[in-house]
Every structure is written in C-alpha cells, then in structure tokens.
N, C-alpha and C positions, 0 to 999 in steps of 0.2 A: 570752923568747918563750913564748906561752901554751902549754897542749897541747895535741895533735893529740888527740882525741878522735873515735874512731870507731865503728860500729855494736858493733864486736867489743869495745872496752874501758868501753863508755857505762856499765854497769848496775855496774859494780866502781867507775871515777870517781865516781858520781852515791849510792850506798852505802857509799859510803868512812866517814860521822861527820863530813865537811865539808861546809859548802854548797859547791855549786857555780853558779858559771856560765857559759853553754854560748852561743858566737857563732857561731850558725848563718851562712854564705856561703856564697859561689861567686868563683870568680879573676875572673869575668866583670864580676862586680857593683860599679858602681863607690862608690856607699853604703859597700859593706863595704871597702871599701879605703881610705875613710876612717876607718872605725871600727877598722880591726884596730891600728892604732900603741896607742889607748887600752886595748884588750884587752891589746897585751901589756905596757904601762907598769901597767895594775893587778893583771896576774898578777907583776911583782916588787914592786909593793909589798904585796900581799898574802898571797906566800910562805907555805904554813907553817898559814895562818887559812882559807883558802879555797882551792879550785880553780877554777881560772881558764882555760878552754878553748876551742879554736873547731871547730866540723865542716864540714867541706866537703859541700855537700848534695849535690853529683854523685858522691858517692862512699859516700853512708851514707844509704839511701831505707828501711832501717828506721825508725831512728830519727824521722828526717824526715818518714815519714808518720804514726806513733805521736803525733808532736805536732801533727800538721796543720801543718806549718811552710809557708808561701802565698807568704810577701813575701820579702824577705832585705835586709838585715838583718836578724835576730830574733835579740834575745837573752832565754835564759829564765834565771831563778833557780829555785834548786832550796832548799830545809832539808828536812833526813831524806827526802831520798828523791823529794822532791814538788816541785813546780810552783809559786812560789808569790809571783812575780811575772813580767812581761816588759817590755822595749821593742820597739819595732818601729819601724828605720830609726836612721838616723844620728841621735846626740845627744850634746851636751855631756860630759865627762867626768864633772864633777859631777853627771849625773843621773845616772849608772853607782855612784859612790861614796856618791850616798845611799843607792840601793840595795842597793850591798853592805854598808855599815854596819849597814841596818836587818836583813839578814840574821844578821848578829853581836849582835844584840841580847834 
C-alpha cells in the first residue's frame, strides 16, 4: 500500500535523497480508483529506491494548491526535491514505470 502522504509529512517525503512520486485523488474520483492498484503494485516493487505516495486532495489544499493540482488524477515526479515530470489521468502501468525508471537514471 502506497503512503498516505499529507500536507504535514509532504516536504520530509519529498526531501528525503529519494525520488518521489506523489498520486494526487479524491475517493470520489473514479480515474483515480483505477490508477491507485498500480500506485500501490509500484510502491512494492520499488521499495527501498523510491517513494511512492498518494494524497488525498480533500484533505491536504496546501499542497494541492502549491502545485496548482486542477484535474485528478495527477501524478507528479519529484528528483531532489523538484517537479520534474507528470501524468494527468489514468494510464497504463508502463507509462508509470518508464517514468520511474527514468527518474533512477
């Protein structure tokens, strides 16, 4: 199961010396409720390499407005700290896994 990631633990997660990345939803959303089984099937196989997260945006409107998050699904990648790719909306698991790869690279 990915982590809970919230306003309060965002800037310790996201500064940790791992990328991360972060699955913005809502319970309402039904996109994201297709996407969350692949968030949490690559938060175990990425254990350890990467953090792997989701936030609930009705619960953390810091964050969420800090990135201008609009649509949801949205997921962002992070290295050192930064922004530095996304998707937005549902997508294949391999498009998840390129982009975490190329984050390890």
């Amino acid at each position: 199961m990915a982590l809970e990631v919230t306003d309060a633990n965002f800037e310790q997660l996201v500064n940790s010396g791992k990328p991360m990345v972060l699955d913005f939803w809502a319970e309402w959303c039904g996109p994201c409720r297709m996407v969350g089984p692949v968030i949490d099937d690559l938060y175990e196989e990425y254990t350890g390499r990467v953090t792997i997260g989701k936030m609930d945006i009705d619960n953390n409107n810091d964050v969420v407005f800090k990135f201008g998050i609009r649509n949801i699904p949205t997921i962002l990648f992070f290295k050192d700290g930064e922004v530095v790719d996304k998707l937005v909306g549902a997508a294949p698991k391999s498009a998840f896994v390129e982009k975490i790869d190329a984050l390890l690279s």
